[in-house]
N, C-alpha and C positions, 0 to 999 in steps of 0.2 A: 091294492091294499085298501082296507078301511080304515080309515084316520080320522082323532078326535085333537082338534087344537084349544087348546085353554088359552083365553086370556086376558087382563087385568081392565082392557080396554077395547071398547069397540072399534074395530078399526076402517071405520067408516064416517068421515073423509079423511085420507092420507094425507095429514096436517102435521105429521111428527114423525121421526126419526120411526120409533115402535110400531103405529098403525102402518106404515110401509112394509116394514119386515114382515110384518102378520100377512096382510092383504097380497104381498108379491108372492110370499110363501102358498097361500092356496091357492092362486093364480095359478103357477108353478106347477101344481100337484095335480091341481082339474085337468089343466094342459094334456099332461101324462095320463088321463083316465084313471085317474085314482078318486074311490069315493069318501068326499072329506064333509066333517061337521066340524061348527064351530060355535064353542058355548061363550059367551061373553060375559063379564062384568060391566056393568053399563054406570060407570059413578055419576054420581049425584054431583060433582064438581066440574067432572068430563062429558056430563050427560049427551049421547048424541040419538037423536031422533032416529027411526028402520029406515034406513034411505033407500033410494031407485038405484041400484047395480046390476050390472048383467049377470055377474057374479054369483048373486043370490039364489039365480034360478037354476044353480048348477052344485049350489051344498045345503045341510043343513043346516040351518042360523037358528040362535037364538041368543037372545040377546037379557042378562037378568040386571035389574034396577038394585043397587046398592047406593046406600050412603057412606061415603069415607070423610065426613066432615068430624072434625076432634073439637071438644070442648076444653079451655082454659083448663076448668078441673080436670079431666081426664088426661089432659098433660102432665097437670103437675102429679098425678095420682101413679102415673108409667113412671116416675122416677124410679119408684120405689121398687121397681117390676123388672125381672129380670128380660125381658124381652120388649121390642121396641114398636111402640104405638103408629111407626111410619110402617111397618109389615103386617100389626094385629089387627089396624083398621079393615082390612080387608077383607078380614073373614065375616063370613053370613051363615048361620046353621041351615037355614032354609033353603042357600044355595048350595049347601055341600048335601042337603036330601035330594034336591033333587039333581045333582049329579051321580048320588050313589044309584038312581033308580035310571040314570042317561047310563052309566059303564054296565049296569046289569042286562039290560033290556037290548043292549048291541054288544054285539063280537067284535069288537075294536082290535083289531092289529096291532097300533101304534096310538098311544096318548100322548100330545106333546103338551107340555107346559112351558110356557114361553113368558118366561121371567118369574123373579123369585116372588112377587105378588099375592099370583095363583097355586104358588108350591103352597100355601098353604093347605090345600085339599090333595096331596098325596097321599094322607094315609090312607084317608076314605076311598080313594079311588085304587090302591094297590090292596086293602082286605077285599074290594069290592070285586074285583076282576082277575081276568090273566092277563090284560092287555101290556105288551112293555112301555113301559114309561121311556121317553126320552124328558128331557130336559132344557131347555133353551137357554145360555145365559147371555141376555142384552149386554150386559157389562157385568164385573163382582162388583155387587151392591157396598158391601163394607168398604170398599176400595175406593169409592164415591164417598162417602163420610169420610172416613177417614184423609183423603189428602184435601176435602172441603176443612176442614179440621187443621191442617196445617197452614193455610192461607191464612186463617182468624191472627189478628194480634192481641182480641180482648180476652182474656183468662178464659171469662165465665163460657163466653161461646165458644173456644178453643175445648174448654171440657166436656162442657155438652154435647158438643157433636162427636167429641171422639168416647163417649158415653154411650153412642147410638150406635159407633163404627164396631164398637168391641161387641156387644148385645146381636146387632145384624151377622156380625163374622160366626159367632158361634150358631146362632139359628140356621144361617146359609151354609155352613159346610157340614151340617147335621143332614139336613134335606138334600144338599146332592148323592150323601153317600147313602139314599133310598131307592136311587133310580137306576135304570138300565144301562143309561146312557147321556151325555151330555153334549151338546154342539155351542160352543164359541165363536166369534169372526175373529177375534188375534191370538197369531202366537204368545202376545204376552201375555194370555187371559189364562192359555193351556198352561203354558209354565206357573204362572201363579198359583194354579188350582190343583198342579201335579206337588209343586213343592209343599202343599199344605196334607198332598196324601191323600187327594181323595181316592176313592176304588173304583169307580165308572171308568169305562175308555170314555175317553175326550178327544175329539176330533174337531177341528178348525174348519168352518164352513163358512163360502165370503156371505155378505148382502149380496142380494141377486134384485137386479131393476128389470123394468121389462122397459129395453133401450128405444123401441117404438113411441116411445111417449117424449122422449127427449127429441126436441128438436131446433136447434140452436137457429136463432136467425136477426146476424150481424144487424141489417138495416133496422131494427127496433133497440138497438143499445145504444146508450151513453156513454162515450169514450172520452176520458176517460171518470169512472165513477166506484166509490167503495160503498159493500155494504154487507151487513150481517143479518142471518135469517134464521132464527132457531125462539123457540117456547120460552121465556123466563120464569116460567112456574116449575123447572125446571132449574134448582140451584147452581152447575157447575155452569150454565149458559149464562145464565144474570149474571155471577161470579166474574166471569171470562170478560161480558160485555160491559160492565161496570170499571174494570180494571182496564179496558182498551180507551173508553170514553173518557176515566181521570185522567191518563198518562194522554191522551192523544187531541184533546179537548182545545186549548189553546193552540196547537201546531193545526188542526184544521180551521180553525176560527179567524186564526189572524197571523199564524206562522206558513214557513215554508210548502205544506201541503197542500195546495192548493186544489181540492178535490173534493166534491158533496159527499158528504157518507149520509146513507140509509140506513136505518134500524125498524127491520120489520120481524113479526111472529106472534106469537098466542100471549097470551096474560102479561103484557108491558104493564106492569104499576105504575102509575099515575105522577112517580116521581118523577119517572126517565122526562118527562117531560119540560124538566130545569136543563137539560142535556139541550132539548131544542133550540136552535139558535137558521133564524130568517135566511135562507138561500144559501145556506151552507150543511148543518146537521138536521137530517131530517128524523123524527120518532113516528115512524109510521103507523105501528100496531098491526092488527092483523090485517092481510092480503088477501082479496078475494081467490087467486087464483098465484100461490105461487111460484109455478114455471114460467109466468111471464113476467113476474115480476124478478125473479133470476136473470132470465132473458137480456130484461132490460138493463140492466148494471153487466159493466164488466170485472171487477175486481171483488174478491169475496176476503172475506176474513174469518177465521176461525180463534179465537183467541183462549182455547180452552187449557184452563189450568188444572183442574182437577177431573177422576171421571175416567172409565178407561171404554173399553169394547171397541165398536166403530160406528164411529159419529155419519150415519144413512147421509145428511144434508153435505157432504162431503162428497158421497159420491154421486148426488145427483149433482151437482156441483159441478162434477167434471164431466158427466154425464154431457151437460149444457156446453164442453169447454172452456168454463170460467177458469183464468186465472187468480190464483188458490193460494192465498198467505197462510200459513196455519203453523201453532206451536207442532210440535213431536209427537206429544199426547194426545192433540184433537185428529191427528195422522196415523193414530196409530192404526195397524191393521191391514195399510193399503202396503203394495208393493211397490211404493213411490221410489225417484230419483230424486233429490232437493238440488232448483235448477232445472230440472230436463221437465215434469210433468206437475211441479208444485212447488213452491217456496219456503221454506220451515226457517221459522223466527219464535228464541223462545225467551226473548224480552225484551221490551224496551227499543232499544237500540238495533235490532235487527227488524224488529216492527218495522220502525221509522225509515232505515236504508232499504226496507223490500217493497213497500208502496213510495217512495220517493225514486224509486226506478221503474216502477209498475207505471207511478201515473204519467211518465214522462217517457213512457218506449210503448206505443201500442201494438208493433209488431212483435216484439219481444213477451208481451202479456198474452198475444194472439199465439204464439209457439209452445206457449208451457200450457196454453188450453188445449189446443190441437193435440199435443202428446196427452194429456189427461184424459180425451175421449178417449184414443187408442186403450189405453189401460183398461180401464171401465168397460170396453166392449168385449177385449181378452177375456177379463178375470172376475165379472160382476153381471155378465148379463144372466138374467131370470132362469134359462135354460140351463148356463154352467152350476147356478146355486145348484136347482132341485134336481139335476140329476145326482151331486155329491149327497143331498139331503135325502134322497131314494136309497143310496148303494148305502147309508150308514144303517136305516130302517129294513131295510133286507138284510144286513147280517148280523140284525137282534132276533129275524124270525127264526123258526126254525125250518128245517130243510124240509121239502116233502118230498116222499119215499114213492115212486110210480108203480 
């Protein structure tokens, strides 16, 4: 098949949860000899340089320079706007011309759009072509505001975001019911999006790693150690990691937990670093490289409170065999046992009892990693994704007649 991927971010270097999906995904596809392009949005916030990938020399890349930076005024100006300035920044006339003249000038099979970002150029790309649209949803966007929106205890911010959640909800399930076809990683995402009526099939398809690259090795870790690895540009990850740091702050510092926690990832603000405290909490910021810095910690935390889909740093996660704290929500998606391949704590109190036996049983933390890889190698490897992502792509086309 010929394949066109949209999407909102370059996904080169696999530094977040998204550019993983993207980049495993055409891995995945090249694999099978399928010929794939990939148009990008290259933001001015995420800007990333054409890097050296072997990848490259095997699809079409291109990669286009936008700005998605908002002005004060133009904030406050989107009050008044019935649609939301976190989805309108996105759009560029100049990159939706020269997408109409990318669908024209090729027979595309299959256009996947891979997050609601890039949905903004459906229209143009369904008057422009016959290509079927699939649809990718990372997570439901609204669903993200909206329970960010329930965490707030201040009024004003409590309505403002759920100001954004209602504006995103009606734009998001306007644009799915354009496309051919939709792919989720959880069943909660399908039942959500079915209860709302949309009209596409929706089909449940996991994150696919390519398990080659994981590769655990015990004598470079820290036994025992906690830590947390995800973007804080990234609201429900700050959200999460903000909320583990108050509640857990004093009990690492000078209470019973006797354990270094690490806090490393892309855009740490400048605050987290009151969080810091000498040979105990570390604020690392970003990692040059991190599957070694995975590697070297054993205990991971996921503290996510709002935010649905599936959270990728999870399963590389277990990928590594890290034993794996995590609420229900930051879980969702996987086909975990709580106990047997991962530990689900969804406050407080269950926090505190699941690393106060983590860091005090190394072999017990070593058992629930070890089952975690098994999982991951089942139901997540590169190969299980894109063949489910191939057989949904093949029964949008149409048959041919010998």
């Amino acid at each position: 098949m010929k394949i066109l991927i949209l999407s909102h971010r370059v996904p080169f270097p696999q530094n977040g949860g998204y550019p993983i999906v993207v980049y495993n995904t055409i891995k995945g596809l090249v694999d099978l000899g399928h010929e794939v392009s990939l148009v990008a949005l290259n933001a001015k916030k995420n800007h990333q340089e054409i890097p050296e990938d072997a990848i490259l020399d095997q699809i079409k890349y291109r990669a286009y320079n936008i700005d998605i930076n908002v002005s004060v005024l133009e904030v406050a100006l989107n009050l008044f706007s019935k649609t939301s300035f976190n989805i309108d920044k996105y759009f560029d006339p100049e990159f939706e011309r020269l997408l109409i003249r990318e669908v024209r000038l090729n027979n595309y099979d299959i256009i996947q759009f891979d997050g609601l970002m890039v949905s903004l150029y459906i229209n143009a790309v369904r008057k422009n072509c016959k290509s079927k649209i699939v649809y990718r949803a990372h997570n439901i966007e609204h669903q993200v505001w909206m329970r960010l929106s329930e965490q707030k205890s201040d009024p004003f911010k409590k309505s403002y975001l759920k100001m954004h959640a209602r504006r995103i909800k009606n734009y998001e399930l306007e644009q799915l019911n354009k496309v051919d076809a939709i792919s989720v990683f959880t069943a909660q995402d399908k039942a959500t999006l079915a209860d709302y009526g949309t009209r596409p099939p929706i089909e449940v398809l996991p994150v696919g790693i390519n398990m080659a690259q994981y590769n655990p090795d015990y004598s470079k870790t820290e036994v025992p150690s906690l830590f947390f690895l995800g973007s804080l540009d990234w609201l429900p990850n700050r959200e999460g990691i903000e909320w583990f740091l108050d509640n857990f702050h004093k009990d690492l510092v000078d209470g019973e937990l006797r354990v270094k926690f690490y806090v490393a990832g892309n855009d740490i603000p400048e605050t987290f670093d009151d969080y810091d405290v000498m040979g105990k909490i570390f604020i690392q910021g970003e990692v040059d490289n991190a599957l070694e810095f995975v590697n070297s910690k054993s205990i991971m935390i996921v503290p996510l409170l709002s935010s649905g889909g599936m959270r990728v740093k999870i399963v590389e996660g277990m990928a590594m065999e890290k034993c794996i704290i995590s609420t229900s929500l930051g879980a969702e998606g996987l086909n975990f046992t709580n106990g047997e391949n991962i530990l689900i704590a969804n406050d407080a109190d269950e926090f505190y009892e699941a690393i106060k036996r983590c860091i005090a049983d190394e072999d017990y933390c070593r058992y629930i990693g070890n089952n975690a890889r098994r999982l991951i190698e089942q139901q997540h490897d590169i190969s299980v994704a894109t063949n489910k992502l191939v057989d949904l792509y093949q029964r949008l086309l149409p048959v041919e007649v010998s």
